[in-house]
FIVOKOL-479151 format. One record per residue (C-alpha): residue in one letter; x negated, y, z. Coordinates in steps of 0.1 Angstrom, whole numbers, plus 5000, padded with zeros to 4 digits. Layout:
<rs>
AXYZ;...
</rs>
This chain:
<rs>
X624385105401;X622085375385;X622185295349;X618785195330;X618885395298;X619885745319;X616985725341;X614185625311;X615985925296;X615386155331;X611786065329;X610886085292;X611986465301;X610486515333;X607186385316;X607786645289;X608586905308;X605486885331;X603086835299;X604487175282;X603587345320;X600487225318;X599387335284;X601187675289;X598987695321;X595587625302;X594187915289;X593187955253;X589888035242;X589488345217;X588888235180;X588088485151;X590788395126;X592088635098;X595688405097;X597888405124;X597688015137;X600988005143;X602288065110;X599987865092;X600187485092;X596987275113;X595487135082;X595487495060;X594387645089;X591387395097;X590187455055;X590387825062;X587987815092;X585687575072;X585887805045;X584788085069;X581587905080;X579987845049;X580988205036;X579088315067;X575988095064;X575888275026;X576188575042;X573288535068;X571088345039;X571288735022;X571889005050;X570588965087;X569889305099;X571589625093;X570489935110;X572490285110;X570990635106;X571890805132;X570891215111;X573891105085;X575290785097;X574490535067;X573990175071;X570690025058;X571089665050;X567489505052;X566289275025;X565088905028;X561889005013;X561289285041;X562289055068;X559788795057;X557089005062;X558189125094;X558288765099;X554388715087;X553389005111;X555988855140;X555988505138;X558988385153;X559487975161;X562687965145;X562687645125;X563287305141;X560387175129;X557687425142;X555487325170;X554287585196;X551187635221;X552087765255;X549787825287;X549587505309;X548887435342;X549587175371;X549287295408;X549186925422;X545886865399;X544287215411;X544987025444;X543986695438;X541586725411;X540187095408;X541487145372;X542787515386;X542187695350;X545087795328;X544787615294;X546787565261;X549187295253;X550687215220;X554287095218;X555986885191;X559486875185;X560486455192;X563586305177;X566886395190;X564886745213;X564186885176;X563487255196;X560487305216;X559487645240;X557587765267;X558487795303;X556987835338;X557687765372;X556487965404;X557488065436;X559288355456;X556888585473;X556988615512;X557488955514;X559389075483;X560089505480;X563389515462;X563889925470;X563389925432;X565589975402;X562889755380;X564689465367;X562089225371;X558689205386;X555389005375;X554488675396;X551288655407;X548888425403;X548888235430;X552488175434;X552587995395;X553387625403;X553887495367;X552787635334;X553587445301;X555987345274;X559087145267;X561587005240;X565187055239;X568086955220;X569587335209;X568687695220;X571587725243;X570287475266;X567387675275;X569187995282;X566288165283;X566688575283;X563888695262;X562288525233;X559188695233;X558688725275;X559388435300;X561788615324;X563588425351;X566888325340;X568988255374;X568688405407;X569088135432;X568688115471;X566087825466;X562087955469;X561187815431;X561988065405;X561687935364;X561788145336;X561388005297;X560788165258;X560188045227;X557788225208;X554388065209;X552188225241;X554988375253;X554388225290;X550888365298;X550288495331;X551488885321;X554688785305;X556188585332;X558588795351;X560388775385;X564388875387;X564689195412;X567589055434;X568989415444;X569689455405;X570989095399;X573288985427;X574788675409;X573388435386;X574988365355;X575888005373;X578688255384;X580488305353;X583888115350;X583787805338;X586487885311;X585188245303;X581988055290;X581588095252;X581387745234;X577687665224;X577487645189;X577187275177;X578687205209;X582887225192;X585286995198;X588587015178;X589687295159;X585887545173;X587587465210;X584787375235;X583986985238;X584387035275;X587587215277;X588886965253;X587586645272;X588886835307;X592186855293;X592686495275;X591086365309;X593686585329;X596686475307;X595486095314;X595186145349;X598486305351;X600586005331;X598685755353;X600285955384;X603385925365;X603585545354;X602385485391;X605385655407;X607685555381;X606585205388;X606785245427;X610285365426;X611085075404;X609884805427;X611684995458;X614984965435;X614384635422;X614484505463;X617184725469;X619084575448;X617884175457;X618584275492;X622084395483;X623084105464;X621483895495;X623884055518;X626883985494;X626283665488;X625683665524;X629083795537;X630383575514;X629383265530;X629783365559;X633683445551;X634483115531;X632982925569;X634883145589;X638083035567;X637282655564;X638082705605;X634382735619;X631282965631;X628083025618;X625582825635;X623883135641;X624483495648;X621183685649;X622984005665;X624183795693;X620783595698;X618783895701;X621284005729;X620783705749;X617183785747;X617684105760;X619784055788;X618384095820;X618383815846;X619883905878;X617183805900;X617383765945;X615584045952;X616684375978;X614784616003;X612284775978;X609584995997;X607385195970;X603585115978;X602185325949;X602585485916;X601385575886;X601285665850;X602385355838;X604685205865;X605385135906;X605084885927;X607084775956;X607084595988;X610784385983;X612284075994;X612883785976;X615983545987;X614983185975;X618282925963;X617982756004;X618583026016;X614983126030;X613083506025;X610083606018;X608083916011;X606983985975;X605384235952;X607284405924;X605384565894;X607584775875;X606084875842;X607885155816;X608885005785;X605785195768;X603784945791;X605384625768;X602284475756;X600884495794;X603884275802;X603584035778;X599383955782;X600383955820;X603183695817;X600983515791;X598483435817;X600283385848;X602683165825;X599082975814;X597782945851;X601482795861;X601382515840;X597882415856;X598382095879;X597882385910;X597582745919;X594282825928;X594083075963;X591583325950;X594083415925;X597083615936;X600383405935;X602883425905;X606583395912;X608583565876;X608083795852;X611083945835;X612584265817;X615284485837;X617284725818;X614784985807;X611984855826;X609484545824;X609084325862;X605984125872;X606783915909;X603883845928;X603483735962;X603084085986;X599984026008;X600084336033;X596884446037;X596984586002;X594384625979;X590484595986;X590084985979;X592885096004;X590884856027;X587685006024;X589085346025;X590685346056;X588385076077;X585184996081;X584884616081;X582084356097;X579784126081;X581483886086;X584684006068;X582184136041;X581083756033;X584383636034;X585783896008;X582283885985;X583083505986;X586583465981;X586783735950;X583483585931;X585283235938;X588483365922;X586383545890;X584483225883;X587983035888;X588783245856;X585883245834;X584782855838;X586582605823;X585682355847;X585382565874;X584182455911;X586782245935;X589782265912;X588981945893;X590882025859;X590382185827;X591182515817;X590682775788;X588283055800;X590083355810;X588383755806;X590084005831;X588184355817;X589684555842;X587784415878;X587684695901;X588884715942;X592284865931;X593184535913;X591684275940;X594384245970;X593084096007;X595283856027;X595683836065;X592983626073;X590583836051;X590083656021;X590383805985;X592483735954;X592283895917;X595584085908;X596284295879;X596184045847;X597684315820;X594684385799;X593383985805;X593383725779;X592583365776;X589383335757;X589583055725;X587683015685;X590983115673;X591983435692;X591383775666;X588684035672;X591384305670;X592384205703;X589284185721;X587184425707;X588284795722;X587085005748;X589184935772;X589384905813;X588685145840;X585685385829;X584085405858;X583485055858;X582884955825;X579884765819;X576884995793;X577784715767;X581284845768;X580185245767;X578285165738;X580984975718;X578484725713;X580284435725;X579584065708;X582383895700;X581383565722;X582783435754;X579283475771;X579383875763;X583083935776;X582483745811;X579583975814;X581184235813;X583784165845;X580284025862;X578984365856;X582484505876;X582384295899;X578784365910;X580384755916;X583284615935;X580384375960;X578484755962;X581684925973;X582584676000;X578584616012;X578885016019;X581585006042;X579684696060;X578884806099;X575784616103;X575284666139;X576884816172;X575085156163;X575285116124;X576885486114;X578885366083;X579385626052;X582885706044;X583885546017;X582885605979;X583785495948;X580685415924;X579285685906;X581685925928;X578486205924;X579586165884;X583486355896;X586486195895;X588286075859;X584486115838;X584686085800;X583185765782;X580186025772;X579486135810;X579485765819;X577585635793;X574985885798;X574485785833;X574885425830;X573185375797;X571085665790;X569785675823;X570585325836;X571985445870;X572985255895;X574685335930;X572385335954;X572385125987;X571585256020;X568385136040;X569984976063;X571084756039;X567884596033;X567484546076;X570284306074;X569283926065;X573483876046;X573784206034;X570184226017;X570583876000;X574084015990;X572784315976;X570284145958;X572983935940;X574884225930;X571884365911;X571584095893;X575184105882;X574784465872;X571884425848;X571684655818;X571284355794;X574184105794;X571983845782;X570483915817;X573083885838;X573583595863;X576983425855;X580383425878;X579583065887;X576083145894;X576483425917;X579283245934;X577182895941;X574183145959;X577083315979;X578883055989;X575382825996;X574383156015;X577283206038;X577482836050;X573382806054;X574283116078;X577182936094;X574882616098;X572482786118;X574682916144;X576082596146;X572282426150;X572782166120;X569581976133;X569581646149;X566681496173;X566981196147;X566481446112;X562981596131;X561681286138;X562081146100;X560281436090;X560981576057;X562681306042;X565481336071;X565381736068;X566581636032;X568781406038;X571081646062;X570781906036;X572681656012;X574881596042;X575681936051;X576182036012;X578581716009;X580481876040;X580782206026;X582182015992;X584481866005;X585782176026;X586082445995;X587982115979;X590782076009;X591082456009;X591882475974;X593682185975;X596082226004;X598282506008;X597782766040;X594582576048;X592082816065;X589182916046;X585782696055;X583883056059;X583083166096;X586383316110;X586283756109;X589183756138;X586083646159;X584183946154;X583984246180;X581984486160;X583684606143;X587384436149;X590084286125;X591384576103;X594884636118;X597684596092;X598984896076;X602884966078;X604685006054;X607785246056;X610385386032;X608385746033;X604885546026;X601985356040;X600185466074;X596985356082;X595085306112;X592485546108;X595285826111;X598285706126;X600286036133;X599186146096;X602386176070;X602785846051;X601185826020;X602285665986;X599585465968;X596385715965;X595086105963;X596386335939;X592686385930;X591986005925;X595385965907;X593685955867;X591185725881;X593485435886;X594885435852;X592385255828;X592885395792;X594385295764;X593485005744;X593685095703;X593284855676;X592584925640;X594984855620;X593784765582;X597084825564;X597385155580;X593685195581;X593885405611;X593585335654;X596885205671;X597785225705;X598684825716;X602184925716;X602085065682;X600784805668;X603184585683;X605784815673;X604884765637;X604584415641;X608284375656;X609884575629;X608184365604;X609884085623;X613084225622;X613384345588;X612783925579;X614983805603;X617884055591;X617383875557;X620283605558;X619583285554;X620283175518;X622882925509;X622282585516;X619682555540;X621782525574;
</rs>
């Protein structure tokens, strides 16, 4: 152990080492002494310079001006009596009680009140400003000719702004270059000059000069600040300068308080070195006098966190990539159940960079599990665990892949249009309600912020699930801001709330934001919709596709907010009785004010009251008996009919593979069922081009617009932005450095 006394000792010198640098670093000011100050001790020296004050005041009581003849070289000294009466034919204000009559005038009351006239003003000198003088104030002429060696230049009338007088505390405040003329003191890059004097009358009109910039190229602001010569009356100690004295006491404090800081610093740091040293000991030492009464610890934390980390050996074989990206793959595999049967799955298989992804993912699903039942519009969880080097989310594999590789490759009818529309706004208002429709239990609201086609999947028989759970989170009163507020999600889809990083922090404000997605992702799949026999569908489009692929948060949210663009529908659109009514709910879900927006359970309630009223119809849902009641019958079958339609969403969310209550696509002709794409160990071919190569996943040009960016937090201890997995980081090491604390004695 580092013993006490030698490091006082080490810093005591470093402390006096540094101080004699710094004072050898300071420079000295020139004083006049006739002694050297280094052979003469402080307090003779001190009487010596006092002494050599009052000898000079003598002197300058008797003798102020000596002139030389320049024919033989003799000095004249002047007498007091002569200087008097140079001083009755000059007057000078010298003394401090003197008061002195300058020009005035005021260009704001020319303006205001027509007082334009130069007049006289009489100054007194007041208290502690025991000087008074003259100054005025004017401004630089337009066009100034400085081809001149004149040092100054007069200012002409009509460019005086302020004539007039003022006190002052001692003559080297003022500065002022001339007694006798007020000349501008400063050349400054403002347009307002000043000059000042200090003889009575000494700023009229003829006297008050302009500084010729080609002869004065730097103010005396310029001069060093240490070159400066101490004001008289302005000494500190020993004729030094009050500032350079109060610069370098202030300096020295500064400089200990750096010093007790670190010293302290490093003494806390050692202090806990040493606690966690003697922890350890006493540590090992408990731990050896168990181990030799003949048993274990009751815990090894080295051992527990490998169990942790262990990988599960889990039934799964014949992976066949589907796509890829930044951030992980994902797989067509199979899974091999405990009795013996198979079945296809999906595997996600996330970096370890991609931790925090995992975890919010396996939060939810782990959530939606302990739910009495799984609900259909939300894609089926089987296990979610970490694999050597890698993190693995298990989902059920539905093969027609995701909504987007859909759309690309097919056009679709209306009737699989309804079916899809319906099925995915049933499965977002699933999330966000928590008593959502035909489920019949409570749940905590869940926020998906990242709804786009990529991240909804469609089954066989057409109908949609929401996939893709790694930026969710369940919404609750106790959950932190850090880890909702962000910009986060797809950027092409992000609602202008989002772009603006104006986002309130209430359940209401974060479901808008996946209704404002989800109206994108009802636009997409209305535009592949072949609405008749000779319909001539555009391929397909990603919204905002005219913006370029991957756009910036800037290019977006000068579209979307600035401009308050929207993707456009085609004409036909509005020809079609389902499409139009469906196109009218998706503007309403896209609305630039959240406030404004209709909510997931809303828009699904017109859909799905839409699509049976349409189904209804073709069936002829009205009886001889409910047009003979009249009204009152029409109203009662509409109750009837709605009851029906109740209790058909209830069985199909109810009972597993029961077939959704929606009219059936696999009847349509126009166009037909989208055949299923195969999957093969080169890639996925699709129908549209069936002797084209295999293709994993997406276009090289589309591959940045999968990935949504980055989520970062701010981070108050750091005060800085965190990626999630930095901040998690920082969180687990913090963790880890209490856990490797042993336990103390005792408290097994």
């Amino acid at each position: 152990m580092i013993d006490k006394g030698t490091v006082k000792l080490k810093l005591i010198l470093l402390v006096l080492i540094f101080s004699t640098c710094l004072l050898n670093a300071l420079p000295t000011p020139n004083l006049t002494s006739e002694t050297n100050s280094d052979d003469v001790p402080e307090d003779v020296r001190r009487a010596q310079m006092d002494d050599e004050i009052v000898e000079r005041d003598f002197d300058d009581s008797l003798v102020t001006r000596a002139f030389v003849n320049e024919t033989n070289g003799t000095i004249y000294i002047q007498p007091v009596s002569e200087q008097k009466e140079e001083e009755d034919e000059e007057p000078e204000l010298e003394r401090r009680d003197d008061s002195i009559e300058c020009d005035h005038y005021d260009e704001s009351k020319c303006e205001k009140l027509g007082e334009c006239s130069i007049t006289k003003e009489v100054c007194h000198p007041e208290k502690h400003l025991k000087m008074v003088g003259c100054l005025a104030v004017f401004a630089y002429p337009d066009n100034l000719t400085t081809n001149s060696t004149d040092e100054y230049f007069p200012v002409n009338r009509s460019l005086i702004k302020t004539m007039g007088c003022m006190q002052y505390q001692h003559d080297t405040m003022m500065d002022c270059v001339d007694k006798k003329k007020c000349l501008q003191t400063k050349l400054t890059h403002a347009q307002i000059g000043m000059c000042c004097c200090k003889t009575p009358n000494c700023n009229v009109l003829a006297n008050v000069m302009l500084i010729n910039p080609d002869v004065h190229k730097e103010s005396d602001a310029s001069k060093g600040f240490w070159q400066s010569t101490p004001p008289s009356g302005m000494d500190g100690l020993g004729g030094l300068p009050i500032y350079w004295v109060l610069t370098t006491v202030l300096g020295g404090i500064f400089f200990f308080a750096i010093l007790i800081a670190l010293y302290v610093l490093w003494r806390c740091r050692q202090r806990q070195r040493e606690e966690d040293e003697k922890k350890r000991r006493n540590c090992e030492s408990e731990k050896t006098n168990v181990m030799e009464a003949g048993n274990l610890p009751l815990v090894d934390h080295e051992v527990m966190i490998e169990m942790v980390e262990t990988p599960k050996e889990l039934p799964i074989t014949d992976f066949q990539l589907i796509c890829k990206g930044r951030f992980g793959r994902v797989f067509k595999a199979k899974w091999k159940s405990q009795n013996g049967e198979e079945k296809m799955v999906a595997v996600k298989k996330l970096v370890d960079t991609q931790k925090s992804s995992f975890e919010a993912e396996k939060k939810i699903f782990e959530g939606l599990v302990s739910l009495p039942r799984w609900y259909a519009n939300v894609v089926q969880f089987i296990c979610a665990e970490k694999m050597g080097e890698e993190y693995w989310i298990v989902t059920e594999f539905h093969e027609r892949l995701s909504l987007y590789e859909l759309l690309k490759h097919n056009e679709i009818s209306v009737t699989s249009c309804n079916r899809i529309i319906m099925s995915m706004v049933d499965g977002l208002q699933f999330l966000h309600d928590d008593r959502p429709f035909f489920f019949g239990h409570v749940k905590r609201p869940i926020i998906h912020r990242d709804i786009k086609s990529k991240n909804i999947l469609i089954k066989t028989d057409m109908t949609a699930c929401i996939a893709d759970f790694g930026l969710a989170r369940e919404y609750n009163s106790n959950i932190e801001k850090s880890d909702l507020l962000g910009q986060v999600g797809t950027k092409r889809y992000m609602s202008p709330e989002m772009l603006e990083g104006a986002t309130e922090f209430t359940a209401t404000a974060f479901k808008s934001m996946d209704v404002y997605s989800m109206g994108l992702v009802m636009w997409e799949t209305i535009n592949r919709t072949k609405l008749k026999s000779s319909d001539v569908v555009p391929e397909y489009q990603m919204p905002f596709q005219t913006i370029g692929f991957d756009p910036s948060i800037g290019i977006m949210r000068n579209h979307v907010v600035s401009k308050k663009e929207r993707p456009q529908w085609r004409p036909e659109v509005f020809g079609q009785i389902s499409m139009s009514f469906m196109a009218g709910v998706a503007e309403e879900m896209w609305d630039p004010e959240a406030s404004a927006r209709i909510t997931a359970g809303c828009a699904f309630e017109r859909v799905w009251t839409h699509v049976f009223s349409l189904q209804d119809c073709s069936e002829g849902y009205h009886s001889g008996n409910s047009l003979k009641d009249g009204k009152g019958g029409e109203d009662r079958e509409e109750e009837r009919r709605k009851n029906r339609r109740n209790d058909e969403m209830f069985k199909y969310h109810s009972k597993p593979n029961k077939p959704h209550p929606s009219p059936d696509p696999s009847l349509d002709d126009c166009p037909q069922l989208p055949p299923i794409p195969i999957i093969t160990e080169r890639g996925i071919i699709h129908n549209d081009s069936p002797d084209a190569e295999p293709s994993i996943g997406r276009n090289e040009d589309q591959q940045k617009e999968e990935e949504p960016i980055v989520e970062k937090i701010f981070d108050i201890a750091t005060n800085r932005l965190l990626t999630r997995e930095e901040f998690e980081a920082q969180e687990v090491e913090e963790v880890n450095t209490r856990a490797s604390t042993p336990t103390p004695s005792g408290t097994f």
